[in-house]
C-alpha positions in Angstrom: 7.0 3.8 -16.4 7.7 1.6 -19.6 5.6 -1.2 -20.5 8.3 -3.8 -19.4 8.4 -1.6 -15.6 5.0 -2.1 -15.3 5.3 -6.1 -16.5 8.0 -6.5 -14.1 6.3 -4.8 -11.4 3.0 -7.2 -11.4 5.8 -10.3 -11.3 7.0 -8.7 -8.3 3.6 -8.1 -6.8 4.9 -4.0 -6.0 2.2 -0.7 -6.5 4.2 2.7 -6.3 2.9 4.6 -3.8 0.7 6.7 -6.3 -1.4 3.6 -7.1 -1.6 2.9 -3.1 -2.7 6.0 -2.3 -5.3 5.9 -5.4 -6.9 2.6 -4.1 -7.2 3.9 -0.8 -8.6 6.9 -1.7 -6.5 8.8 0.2 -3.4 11.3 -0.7 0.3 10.6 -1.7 1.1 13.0 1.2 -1.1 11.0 3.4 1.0 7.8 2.7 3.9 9.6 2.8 3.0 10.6 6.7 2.1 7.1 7.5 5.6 6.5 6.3 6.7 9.0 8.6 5.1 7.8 11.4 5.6 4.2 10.7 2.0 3.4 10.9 1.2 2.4 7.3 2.8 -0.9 5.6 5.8 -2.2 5.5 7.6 -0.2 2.2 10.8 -0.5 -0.6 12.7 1.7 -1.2 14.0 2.3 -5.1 16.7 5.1 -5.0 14.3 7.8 -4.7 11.1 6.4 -5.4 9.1 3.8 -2.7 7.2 0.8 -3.6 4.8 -1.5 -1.9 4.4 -4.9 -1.7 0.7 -6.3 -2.3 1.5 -8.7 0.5 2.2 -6.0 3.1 -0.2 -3.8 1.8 -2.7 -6.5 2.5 -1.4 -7.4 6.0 -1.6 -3.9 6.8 -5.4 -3.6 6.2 -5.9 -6.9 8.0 -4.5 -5.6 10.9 -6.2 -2.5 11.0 -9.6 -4.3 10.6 -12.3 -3.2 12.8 -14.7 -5.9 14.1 -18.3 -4.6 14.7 -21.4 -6.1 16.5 -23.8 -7.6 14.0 -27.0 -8.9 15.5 -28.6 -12.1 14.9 -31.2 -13.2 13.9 
């Protein structure tokens, strides 16, 4: 994507799925089953392409926190 995309997706707060799947480690094809499934975040769709939002993708991963014991002390 162009220089001014890119710009205009930071304003927007949006990652394409490429840079989700990058920062999770995980593959495109493994986001693209959550999408599926309906068990990753919330998504936009642009014509072909699909976007994030950094505020679902961060609601998402609070969500799916899990607590463990820590002792005291």
């Amino acid at each position: 994507m162009d220089d001014q995309g890119a710009c205009l997706r930071r304003r927007l707060g949006l990652v394409t799925q490429e840079e989700f799947a990058a920062t999770l480690g995980v593959s495109v094809e493994t986001v693209s089953e959550w999408r599926r499934l309906k068990r990753g975040p919330d998504f936009v769709k642009t014509g072909k392409g699909v976007m994030y939002r950094e505020i679902d993708i961060q609601e998402w991963l609070s969500v799916n926190v899990v607590p463990v014991m820590r002792r005291m002390g």
